[in-house]
N, C-alpha and C positions, 0 to 999 in steps of 0.2 A: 696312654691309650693310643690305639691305632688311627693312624689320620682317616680311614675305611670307616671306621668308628666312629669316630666323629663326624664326619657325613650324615651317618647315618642317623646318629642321635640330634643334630641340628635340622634333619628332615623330617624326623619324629615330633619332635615341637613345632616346627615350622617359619623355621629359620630360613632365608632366599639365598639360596647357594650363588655366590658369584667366580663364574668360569675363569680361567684364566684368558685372556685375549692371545689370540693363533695368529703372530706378523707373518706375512708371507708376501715371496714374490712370485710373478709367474711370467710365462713370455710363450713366445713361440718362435722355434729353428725356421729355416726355411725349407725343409722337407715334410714338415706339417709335425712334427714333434712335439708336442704341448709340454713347457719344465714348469714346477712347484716346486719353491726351496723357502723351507722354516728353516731359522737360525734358533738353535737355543743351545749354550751353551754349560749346562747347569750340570749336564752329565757328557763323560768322552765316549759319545754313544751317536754313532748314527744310521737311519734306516732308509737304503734306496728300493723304493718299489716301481715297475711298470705295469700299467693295468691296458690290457688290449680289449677295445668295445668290440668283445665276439662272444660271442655265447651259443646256448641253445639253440637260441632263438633263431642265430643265423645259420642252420646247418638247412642240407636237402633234406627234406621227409625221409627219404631211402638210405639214407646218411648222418643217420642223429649217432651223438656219442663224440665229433670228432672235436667240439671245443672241450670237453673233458679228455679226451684223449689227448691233446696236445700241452693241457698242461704237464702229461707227464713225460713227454716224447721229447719237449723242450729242453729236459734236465740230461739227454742222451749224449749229450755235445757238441763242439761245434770242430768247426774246420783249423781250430787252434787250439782245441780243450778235448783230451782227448776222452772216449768213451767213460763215465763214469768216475773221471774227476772233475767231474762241476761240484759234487759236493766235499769232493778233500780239500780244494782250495778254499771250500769257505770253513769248514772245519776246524781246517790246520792255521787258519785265521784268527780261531776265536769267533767267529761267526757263527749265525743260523740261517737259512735259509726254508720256503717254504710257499706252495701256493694253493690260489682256491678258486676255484671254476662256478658261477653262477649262470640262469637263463641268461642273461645279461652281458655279463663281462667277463675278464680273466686277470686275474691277480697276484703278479711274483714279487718278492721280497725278499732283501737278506739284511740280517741289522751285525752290524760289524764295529768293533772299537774305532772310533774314529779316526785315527791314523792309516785306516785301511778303506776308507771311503773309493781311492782311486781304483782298487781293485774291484769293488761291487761295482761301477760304472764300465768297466771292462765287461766283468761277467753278464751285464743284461745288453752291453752292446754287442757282443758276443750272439745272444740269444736273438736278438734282431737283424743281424748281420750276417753271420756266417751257420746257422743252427744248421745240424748235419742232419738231414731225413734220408735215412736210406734202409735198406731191407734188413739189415740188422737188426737196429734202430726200431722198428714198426714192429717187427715180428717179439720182441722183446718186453715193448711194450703193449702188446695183445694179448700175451698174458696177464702181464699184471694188474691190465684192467679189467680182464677177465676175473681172475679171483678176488679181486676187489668188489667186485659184481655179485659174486657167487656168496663173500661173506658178511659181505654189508646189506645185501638187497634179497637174495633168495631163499638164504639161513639164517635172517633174522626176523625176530618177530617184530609184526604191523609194518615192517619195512614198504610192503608194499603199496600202501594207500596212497601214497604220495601220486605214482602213476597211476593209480587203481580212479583216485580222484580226477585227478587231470585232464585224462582220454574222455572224461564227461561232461566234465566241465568247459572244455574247450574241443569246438570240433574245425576251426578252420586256423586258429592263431600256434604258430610253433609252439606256446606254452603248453602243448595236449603230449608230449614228451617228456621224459626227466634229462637231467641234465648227462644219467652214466649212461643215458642211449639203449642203444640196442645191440648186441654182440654180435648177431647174425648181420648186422650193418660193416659192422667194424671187420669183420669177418672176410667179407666181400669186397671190402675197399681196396683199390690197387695203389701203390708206390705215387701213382701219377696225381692221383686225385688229393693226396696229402700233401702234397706238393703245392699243388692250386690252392688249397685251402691255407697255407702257411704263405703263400707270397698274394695271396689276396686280403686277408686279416692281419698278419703277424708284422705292420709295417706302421712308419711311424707315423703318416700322419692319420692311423687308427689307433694310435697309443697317448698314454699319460706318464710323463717319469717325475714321479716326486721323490724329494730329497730332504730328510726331516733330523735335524740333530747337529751336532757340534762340528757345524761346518765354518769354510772362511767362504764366502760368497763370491768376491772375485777367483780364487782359484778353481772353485766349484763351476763354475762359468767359464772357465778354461776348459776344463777337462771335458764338461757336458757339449762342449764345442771340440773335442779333440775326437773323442771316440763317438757322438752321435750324431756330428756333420756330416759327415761323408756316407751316411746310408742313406740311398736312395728312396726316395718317396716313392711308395706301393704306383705302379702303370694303371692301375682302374679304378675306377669310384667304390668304395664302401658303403652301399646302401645297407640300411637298417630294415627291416620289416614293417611294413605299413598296412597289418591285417587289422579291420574293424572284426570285433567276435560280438555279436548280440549276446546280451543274458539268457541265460534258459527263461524259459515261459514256463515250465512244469517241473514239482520236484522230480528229481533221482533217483530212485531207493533202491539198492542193490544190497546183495551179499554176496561175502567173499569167504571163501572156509580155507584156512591157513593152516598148515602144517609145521608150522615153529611155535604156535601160541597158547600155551593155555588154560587164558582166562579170555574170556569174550569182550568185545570192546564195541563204540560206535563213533563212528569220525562223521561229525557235520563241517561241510563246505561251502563256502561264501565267495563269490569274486566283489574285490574292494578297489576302489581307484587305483591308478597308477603313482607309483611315490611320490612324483612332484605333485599330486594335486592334495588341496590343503584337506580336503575331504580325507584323506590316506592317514595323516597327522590326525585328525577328529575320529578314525577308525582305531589308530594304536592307543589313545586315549582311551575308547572304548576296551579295546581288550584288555588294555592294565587296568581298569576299575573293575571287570571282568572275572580275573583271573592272575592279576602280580601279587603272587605270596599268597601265606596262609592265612591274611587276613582278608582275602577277597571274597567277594560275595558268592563265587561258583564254588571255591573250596569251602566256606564255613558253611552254605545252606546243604550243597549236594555230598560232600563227602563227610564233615563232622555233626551235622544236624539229620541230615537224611540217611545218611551209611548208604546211600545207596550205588557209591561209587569208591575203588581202594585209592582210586586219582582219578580227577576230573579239570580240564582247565584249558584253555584257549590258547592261541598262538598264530603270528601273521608272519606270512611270506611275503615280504612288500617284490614290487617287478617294475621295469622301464616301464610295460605297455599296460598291466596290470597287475592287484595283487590277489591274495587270498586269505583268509580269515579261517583258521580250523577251530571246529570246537571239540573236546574230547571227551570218553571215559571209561576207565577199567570197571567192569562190570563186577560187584561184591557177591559174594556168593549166598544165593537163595536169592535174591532180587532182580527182577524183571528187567530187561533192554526197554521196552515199551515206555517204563516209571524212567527212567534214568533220562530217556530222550524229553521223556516233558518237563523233568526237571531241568534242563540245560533251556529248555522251548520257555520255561517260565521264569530265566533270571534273562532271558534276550526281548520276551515281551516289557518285562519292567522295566526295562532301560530306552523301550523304547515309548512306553507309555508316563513313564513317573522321572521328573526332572531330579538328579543327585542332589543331595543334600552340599548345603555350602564345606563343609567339613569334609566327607567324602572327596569332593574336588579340589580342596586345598592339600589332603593328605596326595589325594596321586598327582597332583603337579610340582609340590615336591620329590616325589621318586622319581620325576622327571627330570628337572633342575638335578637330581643325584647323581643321572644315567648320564645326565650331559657332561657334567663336570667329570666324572669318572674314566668317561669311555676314550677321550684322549691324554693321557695319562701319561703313555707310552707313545714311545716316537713310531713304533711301526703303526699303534694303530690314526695317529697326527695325522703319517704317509696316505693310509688306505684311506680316512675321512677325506684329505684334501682333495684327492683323486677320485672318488667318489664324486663329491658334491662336482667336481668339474663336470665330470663326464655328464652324468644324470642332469642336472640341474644347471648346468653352465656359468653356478655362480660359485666360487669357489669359497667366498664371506661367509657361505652358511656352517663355515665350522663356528663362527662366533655370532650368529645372531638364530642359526632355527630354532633354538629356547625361544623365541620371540612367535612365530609359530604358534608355537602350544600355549602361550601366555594369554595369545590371541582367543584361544576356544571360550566359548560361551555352553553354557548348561544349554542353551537352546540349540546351538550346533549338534551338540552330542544327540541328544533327540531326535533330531533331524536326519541324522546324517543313520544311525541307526535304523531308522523308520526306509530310507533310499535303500540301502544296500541289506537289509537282515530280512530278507523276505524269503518265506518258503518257497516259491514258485521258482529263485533261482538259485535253489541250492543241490548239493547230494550228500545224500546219506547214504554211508556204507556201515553195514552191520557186519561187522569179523566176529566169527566163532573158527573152537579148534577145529581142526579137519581130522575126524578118524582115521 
């Protein structure tokens, strides 16, 4: 049987999954560089990530799109790599490389057999050091985010709620943007102002470089002093955004008629704590009792008991400053949007009125204990946790104690915490139907 397997079916009984414990060291350069280095030796496998605290959230209003645009402009070259072999050298390595852009942060990677360690620490010093921004460069990558734009967001279907939600949900905080921006932004921007934005963010003491896998420590601490000494610490302060956004006071209710879709659907919106606060943690509780698997209460009452939905089910965006809570569903045919929204309005009222049963809460904090155990597995994602918990949360221990977190929830929190943030007055409801 699969070790997957056995997880699973020790979660099923209710067995206490116990994590593997995450050693790690950390330090800081003197140009503000923050290092993470996990030894594990079990596999000849190791993954170096640097994660830049830039995102969305930090762009100009007139100017969104450019922290996703730079993760892909980063991959263009540098002043020692020439255009478009950054990824043959990790290729012809045996490596992978790859990254992902949030409201929040930016995130590169490459997991390499461990004998090739010294060249991923080249390659992101490279990317911090010498990254070549020039008109080529830019113009090359404006397309590609362009039709990335066009086939992920304009040609596909419900793509748009995401921003469709946002812009209403937030009217003063960057979060009221998606993170691919605006093409007419991107459009407009000159050579100069990419510039500014790459030696104002893309520098180290806005960065986190972890190093997760079958390393030797002292020579790794060579080398992270060889190639990431000598890059100058960014000339200006990296301020973060410090917008208060009030709740809405009244619901939302909008429609949107889409031309990619056609089954009708309806997207409810919540704004939840921001991740570090433990209310965020009592909110993900909430949606996995919600809506994790087919044995949840939104899938068994509204799509196998009710029909009145082909899929129906929740999902959360956690964020630095805040998060969001969706709730969802594909509308079955011959059945009402109106039935469908009270059915969703009547498994969020019982959660917030009727305490879970002891069993109930035992079953999903095992799936939790599952998630935990699971989710660092792999050295890239060891890398992104470590990195993560730094940056967000300053504490980097929480790869091995935030199960303690969730262990901590009371049925009375859940309650609670339901009752603070699931209130109509600050929510939006978008109703999508096809567009003839």
């Amino acid at each position: 049987m699969k070790k997957i397997m056995l997880f699973a079916f020790f979660a099923t009984i209710g067995v206490s999954l116990q994590a593997q414990h995450i050693k790690f060291e950390e330090y800081t350069l003197d140009n503000g560089l923050h290092i993470i280095l996990h030894k594990d030796n079990t596999a000849p496998v190791v993954a170096v990530s640097v994660s830049y605290h830039v995102g969305s959230k930090n762009e100009d209003s007139t100017r969104t799109g450019f922290a996703h645009f730079f993760e892909h402009l980063l991959f263009e070259g540098t002043e020692n790599i020439k255009r478009g072999e950054y990824f043959k050298y990790v290729e012809e390595n045996g490596g992978m490389v790859n990254a992902n852009t949030t409201q929040d942060r930016t995130h590169y990677f490459e997991v390499f057999p461990s004998n090739k360690l010294e060249l991923g620490l080249w390659l992101e010093s490279e990317r911090m050091m010498h990254a070549k921004i020039d008109t080529i460069g830019v113009e090359t990558q404006r397309k590609v985010v362009k039709e990335e734009k066009r086939t992920n967001y304009d040609n596909a279907g419900y793509a748009s709620f995401r921003g469709e939600t946002a812009k209403r949900l937030f009217k003063k905080h960057p979060y009221r943007w998606t993170t691919i921006g605006s093409m007419e932004h991107l459009s407009e921007a000159q050579l100069g102002e990419f510039l500014e934005f790459y030696h104002t963010y893309y520098v180290p003491n806005n960065a986190v470089l972890t190093i997760a896998g079958d390393i030797d420590i002292v020579q790794t601490k060579k080398w992270v002093k060889d190639y990431f000494g000598p890059i100058h610490k960014g000339k200006g302060t990296v301020n973060q955004p410090n917008i208060k956004e009030p709740f809405l006071t009244a619901e939302v209710v909008d429609t949107i008629y889409d031309p990619n879709i056609q089954i009708p659907a309806i997207f409810i919106t919540y704004r939840t704590p921001k991740q570090t606060d433990k209310d965020a943690y009592i909110m993900s509780f909430i949606n996995d009792v919600l809506s994790n698997g087919a044995s949840s209460r939104i899938h068994k009452q509204i799509v196998e008991k009710d029909q009145l939905a082909m899929q129906s089910a929740s999902f959360m965006q956690p964020g630095e400053d805040y998060g969001r809570i969706t709730f969802f569903g594909l509308l079955n045919q011959g059945k009402d949007m109106d039935d469908l929204l009270n059915a969703i309005d009547k498994q969020i009222e019982i959660m917030k009125t009727t305490l879970i049963s002891q069993k109930e809460y035992d079953k999903e904090m095992n799936q939790l204990e599952l998630s935990f155990v699971s989710k660092n597995r792999k050295m890239q994602g060891v890398g992104e946790s470590l990195s993560d918990y730094f940056l967000y949360f300053h504490n980097t221990d929480l790869i091995n104690t935030e199960i303690d977190l969730y262990r901590s929830i009371t049925k009375a929190d859940i309650e609670r915490v339901a009752n603070e943030y699931l209130k109509k007055e600050r929510r939006v409801v978008l109703y999508y139907y096809p567009k003839k």
